[in-house]
C-alpha positions in Angstrom: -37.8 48.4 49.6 -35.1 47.6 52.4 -35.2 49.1 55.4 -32.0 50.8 57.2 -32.2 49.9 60.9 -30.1 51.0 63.7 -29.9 49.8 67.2 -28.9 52.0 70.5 -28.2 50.5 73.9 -27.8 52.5 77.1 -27.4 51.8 80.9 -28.3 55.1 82.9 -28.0 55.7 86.5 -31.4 57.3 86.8 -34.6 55.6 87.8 -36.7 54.1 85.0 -39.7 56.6 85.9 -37.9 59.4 85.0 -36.3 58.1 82.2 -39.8 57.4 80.9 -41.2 60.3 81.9 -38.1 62.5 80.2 -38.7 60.4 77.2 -42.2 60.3 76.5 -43.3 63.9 77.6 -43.5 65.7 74.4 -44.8 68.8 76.1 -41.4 69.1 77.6 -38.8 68.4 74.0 -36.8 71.4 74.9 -33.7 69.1 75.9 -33.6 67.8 72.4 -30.4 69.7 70.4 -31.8 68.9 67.0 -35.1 70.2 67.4 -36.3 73.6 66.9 -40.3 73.2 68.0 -42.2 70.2 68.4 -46.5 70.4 67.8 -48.8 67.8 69.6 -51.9 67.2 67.1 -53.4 64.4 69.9 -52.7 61.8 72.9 -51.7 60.0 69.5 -49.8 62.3 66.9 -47.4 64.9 67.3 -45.1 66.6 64.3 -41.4 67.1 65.4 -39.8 69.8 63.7 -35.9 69.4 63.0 -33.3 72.2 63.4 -32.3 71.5 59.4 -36.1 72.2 58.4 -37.1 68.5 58.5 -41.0 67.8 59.3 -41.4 64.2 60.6 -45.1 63.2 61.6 -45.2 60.5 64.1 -48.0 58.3 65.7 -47.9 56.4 68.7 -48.2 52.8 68.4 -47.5 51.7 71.9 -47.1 53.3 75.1 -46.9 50.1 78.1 -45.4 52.5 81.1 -42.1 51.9 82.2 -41.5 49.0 79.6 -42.1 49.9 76.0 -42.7 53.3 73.8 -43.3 52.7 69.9 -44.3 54.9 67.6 -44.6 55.2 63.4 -42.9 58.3 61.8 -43.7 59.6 58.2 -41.7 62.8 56.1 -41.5 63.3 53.0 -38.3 62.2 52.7 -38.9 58.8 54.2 -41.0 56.4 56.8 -40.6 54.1 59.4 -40.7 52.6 62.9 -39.1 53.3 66.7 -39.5 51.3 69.5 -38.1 52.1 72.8 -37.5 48.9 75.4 -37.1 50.3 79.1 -35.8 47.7 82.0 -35.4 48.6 85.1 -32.3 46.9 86.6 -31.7 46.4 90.6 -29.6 49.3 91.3 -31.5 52.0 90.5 -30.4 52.3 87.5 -32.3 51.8 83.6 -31.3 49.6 80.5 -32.9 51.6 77.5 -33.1 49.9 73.8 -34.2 52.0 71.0 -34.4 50.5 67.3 -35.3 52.6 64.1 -35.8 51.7 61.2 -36.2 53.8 58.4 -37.4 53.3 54.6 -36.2 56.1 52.2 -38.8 57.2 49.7 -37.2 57.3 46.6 -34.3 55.6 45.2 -31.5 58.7 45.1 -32.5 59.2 48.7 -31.3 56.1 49.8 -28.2 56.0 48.0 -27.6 59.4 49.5 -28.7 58.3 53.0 -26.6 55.2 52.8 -23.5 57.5 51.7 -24.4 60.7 54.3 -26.7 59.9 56.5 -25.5 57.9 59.8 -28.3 56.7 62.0 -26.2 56.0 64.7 -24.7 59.3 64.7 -28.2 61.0 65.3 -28.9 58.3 68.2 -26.1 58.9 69.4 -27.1 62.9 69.5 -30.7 61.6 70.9 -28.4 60.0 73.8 -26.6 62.9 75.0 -29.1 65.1 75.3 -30.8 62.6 77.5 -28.3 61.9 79.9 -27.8 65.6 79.7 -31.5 66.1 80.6 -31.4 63.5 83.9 -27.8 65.2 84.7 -26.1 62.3 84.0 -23.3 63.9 82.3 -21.4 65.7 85.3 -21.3 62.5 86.6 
């Protein structure tokens, strides 16, 4: 099966700690606009639960502080990978690379997904609400 993988690049003015901590706290997912609750199982698993009824299952893969975050995710609509590059630049400020890549389940799903469903779009979501988070929005 082919995979569907998007890319997201970002250079925030925040310190790399906090833009690892923000990111990797999942006791703390209020921030997130398309969440409606999110249930840590272990150090290891958690269960996010989407404002649209979604269930996604994730397991943490990799967690190297301040440099990379990667995790597994399973529904039952599809499974795949995210892996979240953090590089702290000279200014102060953070270079953030997140790639997802995603295998639809059944056939009709990825047709539909291909047609409806824009990975970008939701990074781009997943973006806002972070800089939103580290105030970087007023700026």
């Amino acid at each position: 099966m082919k995979s569907r993988i998007s890319t997201a690049t970002e250079v925030l003015n925040s310190r790399v700690e906090k833009v690892w901590d923000t990111i990797t706290d999942n006791e703390n997912w209020q921030w997130r606009s398309d969440l409606q609750n999110l249930k840590i199982l272990s150090d290891k698993e958690f269960i996010e639960y989407g404002k649209g009824g979604m269930e996604i299952h994730f397991t943490i893969t990799k967690k190297e502080e301040y440099n990379v975050y990667g995790f597994t995710m399973d529904s039952k609509y599809f499974s795949g990978e995210w892996i979240g590059n953090f590089e702290k630049l000279s200014d102060g400020k953070t270079k953030i690379t997140f790639t997802e890549s995603l295998v639809y389940k059944k056939l009709f799903l990825r047709i539909f997904a291909r047609l409806f469903i824009n990975l970008k779009a939701i990074q781009d979501v997943y973006m806002r609400d972070l800089k939103n988070k580290l105030g970087l929005l007023c700026q």
